[in-house]
ZADREN-953868 format. One line per field, with one value per residue: residue number from 1; residue in one letter; z, x, y of N, C-alpha, C, CB in turn. Coordinates in steps of 0.1 Angstrom, whole numbers, always signed. Each point is the difference from the previous one (the first is absolute). Last residue first. Glycine has a CB too. Layout:
<pts>
k	(NUM, ...) $
r	(A, ...) $
n_up	(Z, ...) $
n_east	(X, ...) $
n_north	(Y, ...) $
ca_up	(Z, ...) $
ca_east	(X, ...) $
ca_north	(Y, ...) $
c_up	(Z, ...) $
c_east	(X, ...) $
c_north	(Y, ...) $
cb_up	(Z, ...) $
cb_east	(X, ...) $
cb_north	(Y, ...) $
</pts>
This chain:
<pts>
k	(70, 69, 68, 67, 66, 65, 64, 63, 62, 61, 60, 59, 58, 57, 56, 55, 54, 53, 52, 51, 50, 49, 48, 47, 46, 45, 44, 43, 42, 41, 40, 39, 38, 37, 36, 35, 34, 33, 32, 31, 30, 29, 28, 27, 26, 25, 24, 23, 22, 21, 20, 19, 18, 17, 16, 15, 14, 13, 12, 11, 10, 9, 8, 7, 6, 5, 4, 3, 2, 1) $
r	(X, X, X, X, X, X, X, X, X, X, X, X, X, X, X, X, X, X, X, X, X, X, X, X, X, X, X, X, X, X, X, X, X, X, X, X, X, X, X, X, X, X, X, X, X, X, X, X, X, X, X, X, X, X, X, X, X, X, X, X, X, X, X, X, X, X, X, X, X, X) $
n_up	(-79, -56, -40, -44, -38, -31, -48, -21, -36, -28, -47, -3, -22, -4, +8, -29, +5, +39, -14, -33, +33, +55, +39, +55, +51, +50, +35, +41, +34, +14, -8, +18, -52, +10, +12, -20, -41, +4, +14, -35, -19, +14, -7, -43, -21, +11, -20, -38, -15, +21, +53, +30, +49, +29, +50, +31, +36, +42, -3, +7, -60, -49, -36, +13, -3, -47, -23, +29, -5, -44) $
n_east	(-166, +17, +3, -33, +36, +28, +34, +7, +39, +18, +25, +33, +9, -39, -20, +24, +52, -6, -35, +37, +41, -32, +7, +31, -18, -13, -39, -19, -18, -36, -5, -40, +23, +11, +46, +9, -34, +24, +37, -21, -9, +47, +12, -44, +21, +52, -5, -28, +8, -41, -9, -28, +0, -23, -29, -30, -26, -25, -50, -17, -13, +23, -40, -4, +49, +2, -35, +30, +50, -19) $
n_north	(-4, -31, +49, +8, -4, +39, +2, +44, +5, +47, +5, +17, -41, -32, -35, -30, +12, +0, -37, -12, +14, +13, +48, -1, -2, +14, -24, +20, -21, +33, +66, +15, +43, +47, -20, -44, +28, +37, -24, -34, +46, +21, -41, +3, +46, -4, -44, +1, -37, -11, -14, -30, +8, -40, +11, -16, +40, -8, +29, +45, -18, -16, +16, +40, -1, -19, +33, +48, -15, -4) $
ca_up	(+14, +15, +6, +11, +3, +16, +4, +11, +2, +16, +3, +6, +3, -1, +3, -5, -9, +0, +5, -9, -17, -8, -11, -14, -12, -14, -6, -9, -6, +9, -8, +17, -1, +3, +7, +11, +5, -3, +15, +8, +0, +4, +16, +10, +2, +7, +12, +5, -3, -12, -6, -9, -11, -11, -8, -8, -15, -7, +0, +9, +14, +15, -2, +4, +15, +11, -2, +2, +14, +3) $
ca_east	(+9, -5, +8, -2, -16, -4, -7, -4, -13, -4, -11, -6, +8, +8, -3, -18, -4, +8, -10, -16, +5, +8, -9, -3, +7, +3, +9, +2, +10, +7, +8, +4, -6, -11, -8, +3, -5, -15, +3, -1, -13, -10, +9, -7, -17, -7, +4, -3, +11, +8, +1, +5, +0, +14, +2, +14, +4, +11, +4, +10, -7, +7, +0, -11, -6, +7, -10, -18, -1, +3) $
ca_north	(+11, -6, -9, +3, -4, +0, -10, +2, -12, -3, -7, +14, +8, +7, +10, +1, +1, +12, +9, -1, +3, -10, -10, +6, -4, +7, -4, +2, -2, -14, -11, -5, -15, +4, +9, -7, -11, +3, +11, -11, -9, +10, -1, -13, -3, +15, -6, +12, +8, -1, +10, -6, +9, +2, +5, -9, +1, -2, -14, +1, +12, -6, -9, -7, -1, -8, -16, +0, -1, -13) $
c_up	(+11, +9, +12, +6, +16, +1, +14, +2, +16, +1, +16, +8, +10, +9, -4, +4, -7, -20, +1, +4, -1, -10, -5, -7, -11, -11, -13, -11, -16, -6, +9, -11, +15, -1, +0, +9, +15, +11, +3, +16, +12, +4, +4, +7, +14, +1, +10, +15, +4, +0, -9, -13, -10, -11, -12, -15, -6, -11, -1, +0, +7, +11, +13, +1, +1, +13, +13, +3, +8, +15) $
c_east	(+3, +4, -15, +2, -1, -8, -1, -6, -6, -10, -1, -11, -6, +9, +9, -4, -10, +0, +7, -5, -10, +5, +10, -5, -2, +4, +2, +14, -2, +14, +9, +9, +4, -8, -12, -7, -1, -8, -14, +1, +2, -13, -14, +2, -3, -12, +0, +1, +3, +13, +7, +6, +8, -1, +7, -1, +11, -3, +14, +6, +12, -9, +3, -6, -13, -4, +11, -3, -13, +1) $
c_north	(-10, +11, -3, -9, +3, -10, +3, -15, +1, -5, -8, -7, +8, +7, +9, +12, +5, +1, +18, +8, +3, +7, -9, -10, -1, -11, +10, +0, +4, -3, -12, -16, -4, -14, -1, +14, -7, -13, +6, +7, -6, +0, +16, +2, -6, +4, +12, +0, +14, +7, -9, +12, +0, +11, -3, +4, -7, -6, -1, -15, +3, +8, -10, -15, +1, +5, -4, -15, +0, -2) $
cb_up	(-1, -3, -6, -3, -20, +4, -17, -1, -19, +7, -28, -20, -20, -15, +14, +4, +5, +31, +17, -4, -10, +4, -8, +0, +11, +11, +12, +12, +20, +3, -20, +28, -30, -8, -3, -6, -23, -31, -5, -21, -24, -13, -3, -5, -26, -5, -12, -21, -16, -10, +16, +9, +12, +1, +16, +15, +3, +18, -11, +14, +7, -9, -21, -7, +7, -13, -32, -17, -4, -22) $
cb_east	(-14, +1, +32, -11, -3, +0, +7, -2, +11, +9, +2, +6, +9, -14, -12, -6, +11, +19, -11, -5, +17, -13, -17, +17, +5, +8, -5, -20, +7, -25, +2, -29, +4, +4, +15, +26, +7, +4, +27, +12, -6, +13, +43, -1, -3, +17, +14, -12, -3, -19, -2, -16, -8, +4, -5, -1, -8, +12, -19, -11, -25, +28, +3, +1, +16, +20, -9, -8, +21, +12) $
cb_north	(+24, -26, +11, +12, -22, +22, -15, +28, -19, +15, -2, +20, -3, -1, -8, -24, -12, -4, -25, -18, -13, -18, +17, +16, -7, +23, -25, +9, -17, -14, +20, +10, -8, +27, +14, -20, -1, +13, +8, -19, -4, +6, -10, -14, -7, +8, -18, +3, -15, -2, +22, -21, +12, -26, +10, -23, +19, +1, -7, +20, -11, -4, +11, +20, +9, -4, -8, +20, +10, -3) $
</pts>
């Protein structure tokens, strides 16, 4: 997943969120990954919905970006 985000932005800043099911140590881990190997403008943590921690389940990690105006 990290691959595609950086052939996707290249060197661009980055606007991030990283999303999780019930899994607040992952993410913060994911989200420390991310601020090292992205030119991350701004980034956010939080958590799925009910439905979406339901549907996916327990454990479950997300990744939204888009590449920021420079």
């Amino acid at each position: 997943m990290l691959e595609k985000i950086k052939s996707d932005v290249d060197k661009k800043p980055v606007i991030v969120a990283v999303m999780h099911a019930y899994a607040p140590e992952p993410a913060k881990n994911l989200m420390g990954r991310l601020i090292r190997e992205l030119n991350c403008r701004d980034i956010w943590l939080t958590e799925f919905s009910p439905l979406m921690g339901y549907a996916c389940g327990t454990g479950t990690l997300g990744i939204a970006y888009i590449a920021a105006e420079s």
